[in-house]
C-alpha positions, 0 to 999 in steps of 0.5 A: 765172203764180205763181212758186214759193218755196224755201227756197235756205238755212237756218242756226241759233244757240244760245247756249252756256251750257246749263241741265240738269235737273240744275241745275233740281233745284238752283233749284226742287223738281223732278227730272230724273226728272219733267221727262223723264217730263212733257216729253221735256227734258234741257237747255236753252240760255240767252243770257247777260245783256246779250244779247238776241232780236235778237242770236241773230236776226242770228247766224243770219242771218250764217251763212245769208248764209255759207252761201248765199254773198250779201252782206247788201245782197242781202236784200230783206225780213227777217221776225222771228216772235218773242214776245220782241222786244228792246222794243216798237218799234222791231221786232227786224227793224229791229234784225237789219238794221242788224246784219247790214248789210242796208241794202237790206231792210225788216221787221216782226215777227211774234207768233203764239207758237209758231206764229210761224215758220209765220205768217211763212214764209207771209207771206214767201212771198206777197211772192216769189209775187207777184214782188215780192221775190227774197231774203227772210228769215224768221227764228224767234227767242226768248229765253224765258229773259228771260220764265220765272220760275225759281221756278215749277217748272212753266214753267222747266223748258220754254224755252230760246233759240234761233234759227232762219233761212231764205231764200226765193228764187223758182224756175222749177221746180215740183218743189220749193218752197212748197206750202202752208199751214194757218192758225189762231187762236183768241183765246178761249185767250188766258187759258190761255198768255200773258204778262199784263203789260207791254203797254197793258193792264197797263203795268210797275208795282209790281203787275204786277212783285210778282205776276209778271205779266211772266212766261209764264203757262200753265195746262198741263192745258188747253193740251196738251189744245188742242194735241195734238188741234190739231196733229194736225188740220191735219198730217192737213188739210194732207195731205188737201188736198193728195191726199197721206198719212203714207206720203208724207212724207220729214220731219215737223218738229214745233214741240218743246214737249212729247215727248208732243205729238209723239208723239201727232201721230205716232200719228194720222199714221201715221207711223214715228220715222224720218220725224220730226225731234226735239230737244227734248231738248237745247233745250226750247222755243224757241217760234218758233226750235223749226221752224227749229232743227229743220230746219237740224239734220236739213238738216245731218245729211242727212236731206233731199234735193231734192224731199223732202216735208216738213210743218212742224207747230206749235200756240202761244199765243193761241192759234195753230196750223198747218201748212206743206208743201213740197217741200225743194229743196236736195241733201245736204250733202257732209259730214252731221254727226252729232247726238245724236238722241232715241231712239225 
């Protein structure tokens, strides 16, 4: 008999220095009025020089370990989802390791964009289903500062950095815990978002350096068209595989890329405001970081409690989408904090 997955603690990093829209109008010909409109964005946090992925990665494991209140020797497995790894080998998970003092764990990476932290919570939670792993962490970090250029007024005004973490512990109790997942990838969108340089194709060159290859690419039009219909998709699949609805959901946790992706998710589940979670913004978007962000802010504002059905939707580049649902397993805190939400 399976045993089940649950998320037994969550935690999160942001970095302190923020970037307003503000600041923006002073780097590039937009607005506040415009980046608002188009994204839903007022802000968003940026790492400072010298820092990188792994260090926002290991101080959102540190306050995880704090929480849940385990020494790091207890982990079992570390997972980073991330597109924007301190360098190509060794992996971000190896580096979170050795600065948490997790010397008993093993990792890897994992690079599905946006949709990063579903793919790797999935992966995460094969290992304590199959009984093979009892404490397993799955971390969703980026620090898209280091890979926007600030003269293309049509990417910069999206990413921040940020990240996110939870443990996965197994339970004997069926009420709450993982229950399922969507995945998906389509490698035909790879041209639309992507960052061209700096892999095997086209390695670090005077070329790739002038035309600014090492920064993300995307062509808008056609990526939020992809993504507001295959967002939508699999929240509505996952819920229908599963003999459940809209009307059912305590909490929707939507990857923050854009206001309007969101909202059009919302409108086709049939859902109110009062059932999602938004912060984009104050963070834009973090990529793989937006999920766990989210939830750990909303765990902390006690907008969840145990058994609580929640539905984790995202859609990144590759392209890459889908879906997790699960059963929140973890009471109210004692003392809910309060944060400045989006108005709806």
């Amino acid at each position: 008999m399976r045993q089940n997955a649950y998320i037994s603690a969550i935690a999160h990093y942001v970095p302190e220095k923020v970037l307003t829209n503000a600041d923006l109008e002073r780097m590039v010909d937009t607005s506040d009025e415009w980046i608002r409109a188009r994204t839903g964005i007022r802000e968003r946090h940026i790492l400072e020089p010298g820092k990188a992925t792994s260090d926002m990665a290991t101080e959102a494991v540190k306050n995880l370990c704090k929480i849940r209140g385990i020494d790091p020797l207890e982990i079992d497995l570390i997972i980073v989802a991330t597109v924007t790894p301190d360098m190509f080998f060794p992996s971000t998970a190896n580096l979170v390791q050795d600065k948490v003092g997790a010397k008993n764990a093993w990792g890897f990476d994992v690079s599905a964009a946006c949709s990063g932290f579903i793919f790797a919570l999935s992966a995460g939670t094969q290992f304590v289903w199959a009984g093979t792993h009892k404490k397993v962490v799955v971390v969703g970090a980026d620090k898209m500062s280091a890979i926007t250029n600030y003269r293309d007024r049509n990417t910069c005004v999206l990413f921040g950095d940020a990240a996110g973490a939870v443990l996965l512990e197994p339970t004997d109790r069926d009420d709450i815990g993982i229950m399922d997942f969507m995945l998906y990838s389509d490698g035909s969108g790879a041209e639309y978002l992507k960052m061209k340089a700096g892999g095997s194709l086209f390695p670090a060159s005077l070329e790739t350096v002038v035309n600014d290859w090492h920064f993300v690419y995307q062509d808008g039009k056609t990526v939020f068209k992809f993504a507001v219909t295959k967002m939508a998709e699999v929240s509505i699949d996952i819920l229908k595989k599963n003999n459940l609805s809209g009307k059912d959901l305590k909490l929707l946790v939507p990857h923050q890329a854009n206001l309007r992706i969101i909202d059009a998710t919302v409108k086709r589940l049939g859902i109110t405001y009062d059932q999602v979670i938004i912060n984009i913004e104050r963070y834009g978007n973090t990529t793989a970081a937006t999920i766990p962000l989210a939830l750990s802010e909303a765990y902390q504002m006690g907008k969840l409690d145990v058994g609580d059905l929640v539905l984790f939707s995202s859609f990144g580049g590759g392209f890459t989408w889908g879906s997790a649902l699960l059963r929140w397993g973890l009471p109210k805190p004692e003392n809910p904090v309060k944060i400045d939400e989006n108005e709806k």
